[in-house]
C-alpha positions in Angstrom: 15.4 22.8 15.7 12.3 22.4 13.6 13.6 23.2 10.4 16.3 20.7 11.0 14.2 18.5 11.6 12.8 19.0 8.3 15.8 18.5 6.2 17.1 15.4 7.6 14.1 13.6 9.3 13.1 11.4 6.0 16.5 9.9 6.0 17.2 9.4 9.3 13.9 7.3 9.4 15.6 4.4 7.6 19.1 4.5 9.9 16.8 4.5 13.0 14.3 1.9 11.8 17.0 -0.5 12.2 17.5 -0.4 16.4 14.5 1.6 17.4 12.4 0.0 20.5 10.1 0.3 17.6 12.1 -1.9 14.7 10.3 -4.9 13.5 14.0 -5.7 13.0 14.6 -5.5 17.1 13.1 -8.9 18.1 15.2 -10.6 15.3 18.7 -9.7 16.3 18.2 -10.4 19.6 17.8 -14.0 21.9 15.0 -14.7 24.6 13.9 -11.7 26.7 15.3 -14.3 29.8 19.2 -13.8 27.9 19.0 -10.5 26.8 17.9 -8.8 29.9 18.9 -11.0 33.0 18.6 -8.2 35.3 15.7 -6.3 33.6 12.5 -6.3 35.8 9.4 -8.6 34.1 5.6 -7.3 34.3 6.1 -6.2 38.3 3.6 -4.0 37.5 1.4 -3.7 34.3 0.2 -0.3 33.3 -3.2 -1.0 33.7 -2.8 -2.6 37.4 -2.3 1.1 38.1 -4.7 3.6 39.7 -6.5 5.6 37.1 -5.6 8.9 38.7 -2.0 8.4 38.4 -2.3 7.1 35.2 -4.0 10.3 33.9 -1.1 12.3 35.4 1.2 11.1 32.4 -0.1 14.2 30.3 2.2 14.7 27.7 2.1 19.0 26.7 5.2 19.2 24.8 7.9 17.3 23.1 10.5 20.5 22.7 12.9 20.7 25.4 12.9 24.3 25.0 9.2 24.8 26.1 9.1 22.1 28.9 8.9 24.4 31.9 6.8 27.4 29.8 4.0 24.6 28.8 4.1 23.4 32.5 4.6 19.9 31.6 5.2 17.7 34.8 7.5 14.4 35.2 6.5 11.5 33.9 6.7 8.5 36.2 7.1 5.3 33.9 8.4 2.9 36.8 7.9 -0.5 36.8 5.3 -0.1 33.9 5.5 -2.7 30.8 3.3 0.0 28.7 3.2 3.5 29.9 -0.1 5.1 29.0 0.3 8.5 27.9 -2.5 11.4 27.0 -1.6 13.8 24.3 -3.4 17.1 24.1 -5.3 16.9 20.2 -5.5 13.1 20.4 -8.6 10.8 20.7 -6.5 8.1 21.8 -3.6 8.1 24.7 0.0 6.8 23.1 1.3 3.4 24.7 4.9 3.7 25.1 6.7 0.1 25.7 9.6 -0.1 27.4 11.4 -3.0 24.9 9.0 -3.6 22.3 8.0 -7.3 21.8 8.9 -8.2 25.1 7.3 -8.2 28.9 9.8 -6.1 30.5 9.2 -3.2 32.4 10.3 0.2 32.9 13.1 0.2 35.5 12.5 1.3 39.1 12.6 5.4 39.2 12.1 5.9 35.4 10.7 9.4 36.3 11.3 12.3 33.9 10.3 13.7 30.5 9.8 12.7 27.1 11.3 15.0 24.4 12.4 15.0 21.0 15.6 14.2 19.6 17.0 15.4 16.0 16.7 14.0 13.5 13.9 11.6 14.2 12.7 10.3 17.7 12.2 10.4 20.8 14.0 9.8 23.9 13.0 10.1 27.8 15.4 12.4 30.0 15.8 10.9 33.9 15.2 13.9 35.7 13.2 15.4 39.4 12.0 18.4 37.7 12.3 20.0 34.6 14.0 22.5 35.5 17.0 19.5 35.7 16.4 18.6 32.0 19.9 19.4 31.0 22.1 17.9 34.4 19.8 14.8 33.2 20.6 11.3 31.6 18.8 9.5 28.8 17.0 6.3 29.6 18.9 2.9 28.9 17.7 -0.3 27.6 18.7 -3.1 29.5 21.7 -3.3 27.0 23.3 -0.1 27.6 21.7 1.2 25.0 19.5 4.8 24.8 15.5 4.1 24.6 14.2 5.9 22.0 11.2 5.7 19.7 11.6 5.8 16.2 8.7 8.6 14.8 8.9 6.8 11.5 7.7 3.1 12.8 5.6 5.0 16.1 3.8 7.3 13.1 2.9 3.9 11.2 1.2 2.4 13.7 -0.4 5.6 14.8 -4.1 7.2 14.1 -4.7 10.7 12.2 -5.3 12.7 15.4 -2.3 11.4 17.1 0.2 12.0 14.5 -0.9 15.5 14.2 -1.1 15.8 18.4 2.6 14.5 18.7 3.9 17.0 15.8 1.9 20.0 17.1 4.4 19.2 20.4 7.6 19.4 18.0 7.1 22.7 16.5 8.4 25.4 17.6 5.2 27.8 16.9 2.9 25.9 19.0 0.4 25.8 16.2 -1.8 23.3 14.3 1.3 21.9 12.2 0.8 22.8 8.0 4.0 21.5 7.9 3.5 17.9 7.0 6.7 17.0 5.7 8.2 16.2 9.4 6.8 13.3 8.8 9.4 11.0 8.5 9.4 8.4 5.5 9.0 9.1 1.8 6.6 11.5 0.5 4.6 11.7 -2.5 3.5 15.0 -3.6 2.4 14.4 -6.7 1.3 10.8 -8.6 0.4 12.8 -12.0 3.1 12.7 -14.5 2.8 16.3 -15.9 3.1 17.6 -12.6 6.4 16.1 -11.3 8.7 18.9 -11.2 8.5 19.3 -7.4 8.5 15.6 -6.6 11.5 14.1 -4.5 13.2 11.7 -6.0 13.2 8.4 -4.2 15.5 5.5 -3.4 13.8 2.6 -2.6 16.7 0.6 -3.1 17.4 -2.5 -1.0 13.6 -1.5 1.4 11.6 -4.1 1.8 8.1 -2.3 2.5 8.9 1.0 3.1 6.2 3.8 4.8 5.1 6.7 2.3 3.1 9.5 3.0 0.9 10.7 -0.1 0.1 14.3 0.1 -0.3 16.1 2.9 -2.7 14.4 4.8 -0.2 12.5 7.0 -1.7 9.3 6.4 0.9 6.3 6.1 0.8 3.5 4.3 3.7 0.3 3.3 3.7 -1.0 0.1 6.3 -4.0 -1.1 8.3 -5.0 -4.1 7.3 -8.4 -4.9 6.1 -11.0 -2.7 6.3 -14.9 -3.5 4.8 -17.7 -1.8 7.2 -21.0 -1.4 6.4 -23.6 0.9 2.9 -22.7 2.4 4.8 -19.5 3.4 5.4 -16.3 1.8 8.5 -14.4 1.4 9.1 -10.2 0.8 11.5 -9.4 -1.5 13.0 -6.0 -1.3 13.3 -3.3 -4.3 16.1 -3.8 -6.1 19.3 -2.3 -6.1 19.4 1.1 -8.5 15.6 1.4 -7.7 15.9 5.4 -7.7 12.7 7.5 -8.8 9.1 8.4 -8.8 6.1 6.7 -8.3 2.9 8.1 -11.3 -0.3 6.7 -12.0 -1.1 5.9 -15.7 -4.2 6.9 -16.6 -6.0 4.9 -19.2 -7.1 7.0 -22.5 -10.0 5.2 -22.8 -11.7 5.4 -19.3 -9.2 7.7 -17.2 -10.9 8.0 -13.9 -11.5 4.5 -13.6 -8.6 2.2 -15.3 -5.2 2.8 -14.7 -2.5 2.0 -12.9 0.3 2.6 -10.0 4.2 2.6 -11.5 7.4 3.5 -10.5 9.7 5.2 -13.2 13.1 4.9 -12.5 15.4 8.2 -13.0 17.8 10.5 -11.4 16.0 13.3 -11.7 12.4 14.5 -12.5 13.4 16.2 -15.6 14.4 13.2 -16.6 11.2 11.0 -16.3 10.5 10.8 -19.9 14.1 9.1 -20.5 13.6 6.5 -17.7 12.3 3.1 -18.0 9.6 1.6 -15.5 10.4 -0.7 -13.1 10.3 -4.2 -13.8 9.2 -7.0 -11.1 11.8 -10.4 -11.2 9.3 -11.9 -14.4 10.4 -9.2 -16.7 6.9 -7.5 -16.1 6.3 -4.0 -15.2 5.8 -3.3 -11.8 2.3 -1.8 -11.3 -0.7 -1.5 -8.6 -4.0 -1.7 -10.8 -7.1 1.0 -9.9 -9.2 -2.3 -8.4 -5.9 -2.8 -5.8 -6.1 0.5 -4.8 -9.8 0.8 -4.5 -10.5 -2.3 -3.2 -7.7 -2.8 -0.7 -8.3 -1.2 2.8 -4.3 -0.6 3.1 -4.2 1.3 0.3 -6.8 3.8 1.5 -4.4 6.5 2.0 -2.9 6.3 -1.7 -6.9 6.1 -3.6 -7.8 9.5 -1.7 -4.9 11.1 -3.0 -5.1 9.8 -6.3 -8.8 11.1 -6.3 -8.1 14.5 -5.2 -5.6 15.0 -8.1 -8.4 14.1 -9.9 -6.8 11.1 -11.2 -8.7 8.4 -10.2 -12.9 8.2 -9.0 -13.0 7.4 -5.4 -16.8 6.6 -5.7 -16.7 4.0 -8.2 -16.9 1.4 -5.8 -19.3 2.0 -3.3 -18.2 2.1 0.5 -20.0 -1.0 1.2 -17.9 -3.1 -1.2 -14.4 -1.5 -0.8 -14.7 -2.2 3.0 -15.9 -5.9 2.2 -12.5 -6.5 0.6 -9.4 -7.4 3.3 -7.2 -9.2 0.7 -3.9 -7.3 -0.2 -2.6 -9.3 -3.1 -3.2 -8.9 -7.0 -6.7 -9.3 -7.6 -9.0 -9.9 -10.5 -10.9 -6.9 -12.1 -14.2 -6.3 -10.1 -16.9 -5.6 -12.6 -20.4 -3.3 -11.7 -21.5 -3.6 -15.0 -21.1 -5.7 -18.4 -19.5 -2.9 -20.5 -17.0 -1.6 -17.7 -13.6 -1.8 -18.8 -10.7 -3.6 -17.3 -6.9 -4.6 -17.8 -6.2 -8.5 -18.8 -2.6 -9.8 -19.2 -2.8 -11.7 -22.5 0.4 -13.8 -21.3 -2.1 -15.7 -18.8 -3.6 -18.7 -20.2 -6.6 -18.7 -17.7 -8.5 -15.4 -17.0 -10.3 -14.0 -14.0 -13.1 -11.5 -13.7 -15.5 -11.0 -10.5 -18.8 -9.6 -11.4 -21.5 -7.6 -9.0 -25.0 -9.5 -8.6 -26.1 -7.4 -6.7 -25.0 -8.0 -2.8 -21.7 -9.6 -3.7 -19.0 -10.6 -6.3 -19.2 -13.9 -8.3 -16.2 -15.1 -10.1 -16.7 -16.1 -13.7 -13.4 -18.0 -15.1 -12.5 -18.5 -18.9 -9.3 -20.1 -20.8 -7.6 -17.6 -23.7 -6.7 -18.7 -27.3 -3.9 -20.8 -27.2 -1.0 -22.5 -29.1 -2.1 -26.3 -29.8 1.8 -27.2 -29.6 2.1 -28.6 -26.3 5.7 -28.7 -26.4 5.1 -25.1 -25.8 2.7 -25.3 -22.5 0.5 -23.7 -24.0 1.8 -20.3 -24.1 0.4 -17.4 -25.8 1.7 -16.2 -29.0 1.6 -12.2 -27.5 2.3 -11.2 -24.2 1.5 -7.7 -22.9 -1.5 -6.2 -21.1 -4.6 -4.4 -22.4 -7.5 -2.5 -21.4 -10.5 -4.3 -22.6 -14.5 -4.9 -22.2 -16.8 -7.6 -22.5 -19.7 -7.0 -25.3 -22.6 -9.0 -26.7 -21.6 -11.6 -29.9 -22.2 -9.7 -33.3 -26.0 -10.6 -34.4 -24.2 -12.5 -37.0 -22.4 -15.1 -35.1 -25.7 -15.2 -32.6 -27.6 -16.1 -35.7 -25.3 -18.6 -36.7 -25.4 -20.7 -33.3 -29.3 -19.9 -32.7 -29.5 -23.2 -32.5 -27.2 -24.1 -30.1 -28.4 -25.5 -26.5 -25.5 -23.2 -24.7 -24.8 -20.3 -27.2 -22.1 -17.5 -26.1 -22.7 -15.4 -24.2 -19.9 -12.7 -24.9 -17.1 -11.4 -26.8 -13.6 -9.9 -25.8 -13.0 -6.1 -27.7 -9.5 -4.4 -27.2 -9.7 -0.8 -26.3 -6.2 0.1 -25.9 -2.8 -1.2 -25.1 -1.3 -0.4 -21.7 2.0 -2.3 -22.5 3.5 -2.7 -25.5 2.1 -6.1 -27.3 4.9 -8.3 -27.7 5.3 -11.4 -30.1 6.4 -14.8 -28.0 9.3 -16.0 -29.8 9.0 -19.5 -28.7 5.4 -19.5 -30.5 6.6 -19.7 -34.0 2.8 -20.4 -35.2 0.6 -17.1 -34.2 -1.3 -17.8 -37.0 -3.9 -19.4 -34.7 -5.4 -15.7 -33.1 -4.8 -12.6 -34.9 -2.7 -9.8 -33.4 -4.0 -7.8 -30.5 -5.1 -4.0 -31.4 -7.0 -1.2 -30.2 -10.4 -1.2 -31.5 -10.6 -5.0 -32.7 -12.4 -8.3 -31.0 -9.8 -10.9 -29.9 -10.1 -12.9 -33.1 -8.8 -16.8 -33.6 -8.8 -19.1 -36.0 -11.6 -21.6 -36.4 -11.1 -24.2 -39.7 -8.9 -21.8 -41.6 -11.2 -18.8 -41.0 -10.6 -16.1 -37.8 -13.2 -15.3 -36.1 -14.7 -13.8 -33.0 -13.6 -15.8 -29.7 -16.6 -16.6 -27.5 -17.2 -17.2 -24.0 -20.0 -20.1 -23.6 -20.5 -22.3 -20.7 -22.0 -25.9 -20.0 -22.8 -24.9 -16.2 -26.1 -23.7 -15.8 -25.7 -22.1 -12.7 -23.1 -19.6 -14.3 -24.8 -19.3 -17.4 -27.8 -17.6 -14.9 -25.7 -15.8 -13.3 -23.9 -14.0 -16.7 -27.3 -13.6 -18.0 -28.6 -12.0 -14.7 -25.6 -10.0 -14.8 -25.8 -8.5 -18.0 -29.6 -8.0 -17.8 -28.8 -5.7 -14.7 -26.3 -4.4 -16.6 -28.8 -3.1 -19.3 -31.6 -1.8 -16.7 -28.9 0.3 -15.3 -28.3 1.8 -18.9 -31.8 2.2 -19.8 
């Protein structure tokens, strides 16, 4: 039965998704609770109206039907409960079992017998008196003649560490702590490093809108999305595309490695084939990608920055708890900078640039504009598109001697270090002549009265003036 389970569980975890007690999809296909389930019972009794020693009863010591009466797991009485609280041997926390998810109904009236798993994929609860009447036993309906089950793959989701690894220990077979952390059902990433795919599944993300993956083998789950747009005041998922069939890598920047990079999906049939396969593009034409500040700085994807640190890909510490836990967006954000020479990744097709830098006790944003076309029939589009790893640095002492005498002089330059996409020439910009092309090792240059020269950040606003300065002083103590 376990290895079974094995094999098929992954895929079975999308099928079941879709009708599971558990399905964020449930509560859409369906009407009011008062249509759906005329002669379902509503909160008669709530699970927490009853007596703490019969709630503590509900011990749950095995999920295989095989080892029910050798465990000595007793019935389960679930009647008239809207949430049946259940204790699992290994788990900090008891597991609240709903009867119809989203809705107030209870468990029917004599909804006494035993919870146990059901290949590929969930679990079910058999009506019976005893164990020993497991097999003369029904499953439990839902109100709709359907069989009440709990998808693992949504249940797991919502689940902590200790009682994902408490509800598998009462699926195996062995009884033992469970090593086997592929039963987990979703997608699972074994490996984000590109010279070490060989043994990576392929995936087909194809049509999902936030699908559940399982990095390593920590069992920790996390969703991650496609694209997501915002119309209206509201926002709107859009699944992965059609075709989307491959693996997830990080690429590592040359320049900094452990500490720029970013999350991709190449799409191929097969591993052997990554080098052949293309990345995969969001709806803008732009590569799909999660940058190292996302993945640092966003609590959700927690699961995915440990992973990527113990392949030694990425530095878990360089963010310090304090700030990673500060940060609750999950959206694209602007580079987070601890000090004036760290590197970062700018997309040179944005006209208006972002950067938040430390102070000290928080992030401050500092915004600036990029060189731009003067032709306003062109909207003032760049004449490169493409995105680049980059630092900030102090003017050259010559251009700081030229504008000593100026009340606000810059305050910093732009330097490319490499080119994480390649830099592409906007043909609606049929005058570049105005910067000069991006390249590794070079200053963003434009054009000033017929002569290119370095482009400079300055600023009228005192206040953020202060605040670079302050910034770049700390930076310097800090080096020194």
């Amino acid at each position: 039965m376990f290895a079974r389970a094995c094999s098929t569980l992954s895929r079975f975890a999308d099928v079941s998704s879709h009708w599971s007690i558990y399905s964020p999809n449930y509560s859409k296909r369906w009407p009011s609770p008062s249509r759906l389930f005329p002669f379902a019972q509503k909160h008669d009794v709530h699970s927490s109206a009853i007596p703490r020693e019969y709630q503590m009863k509900r011990r749950l010591l095995t999920l295989n039907p095989s080892q029910l009466e050798y465990s000595g797991q007793a019935v389960l009485d679930l009647s008239n409960t809207v949430r049946a609280r259940i204790s699992t041997k290994g788990a900090h926390e008891a597991w609240n079992i709903p009867y119809v998810s989203s809705y107030n109904v209870a468990f029917p009236p004599h909804a006494q017998g035993v919870l146990y798993y059901h290949h590929p994929g969930e679990v079910r609860f058999r009506l019976c008196q005893n164990v020993q009447e497991f097999e003369q036993g029904n499953d439990l309906l839902l109100p709709n003649g359907r069989t009440w089950s709990i998808s693992l793959a949504h249940a797991f989701s919502k689940s902590s560490e200790s009682q994902r690894s408490a509800i598998l220990d009462l699926i195996s077979d062995e009884r033992q702590s469970l090593s086997n952390w592929h039963i987990l059902p979703g997608r699972h990433i074994t490996t984000l490093s590109p010279a070490n795919l060989s043994n990576q599944q392929v995936l087909d993300l194809s049509g999902c809108g936030e699908p559940i993956f399982y990095p390593g083998p920590s069992g920790n789950a996390f969703k991650m999305g496609y694209y997501h747009t915002i119309s209206g005041g509201t926002g709107n998922h859009i699944p992965f595309p059609d075709g989307c069939l491959g693996v997830f890598y990080y690429k590592q920047s040359t320049f900094a490695p452990t500490c720029v990079g970013e999350l991709r999906f190449r799409l191929c049939n097969n591993t052997s084939l990554f080098e052949q396969g293309t990345d995969l593009l969001l709806p803008t034409g732009k590569v799909w990608h999660i940058t190292a500040d996302q993945l640092l700085l966003v609590p959700k994807y927690r699961p995915l920055s440990d992973f990527l640190s113990t392949e030694g890909l990425l530095d878990r510490l360089l963010y310090p708890d304090t700030i990673c836990n500060a940060r609750v967006a999950s959206g694209p954000i602007a580079p987070h900078l601890l000090n004036f020479s760290q590197p970062f990744i700018v997309d040179l097709a944005r006209r208006c640039l972002t950067i938040q830098i430390w102070d000290g006790t928080r992030f401050e944003r500092v915004l600036f504009n990029l060189p731009r076309n003067s032709d306003s029939k062109l909207g003032g589009k760049g004449a490169y598109s493409g995105r680049a790893v980059v630092r900030l640095e102090a003017p050259p002492q010559s251009l700081l001697d030229a504008t000593s005498g100026y009340k606000n002089p810059p305050l910093f330059v732009l330097r490319y270090l490499e080119m994480l996409t390649p830099m592409e020439h906007n043909i609606e910009c049929h005058d570049s002549s105005y910067m000069a092309r991006p390249e590794p090792g070079q200053m963003l240059m434009k054009r000033h009265r017929g002569t290119l020269r370095p482009w400079t950040y300055t600023t009228f606003n005192d206040e953020v003036r202060q605040r670079i300065l302050n910034f770049i002083q700390a930076s310097s103590d800090v080096q020194a």
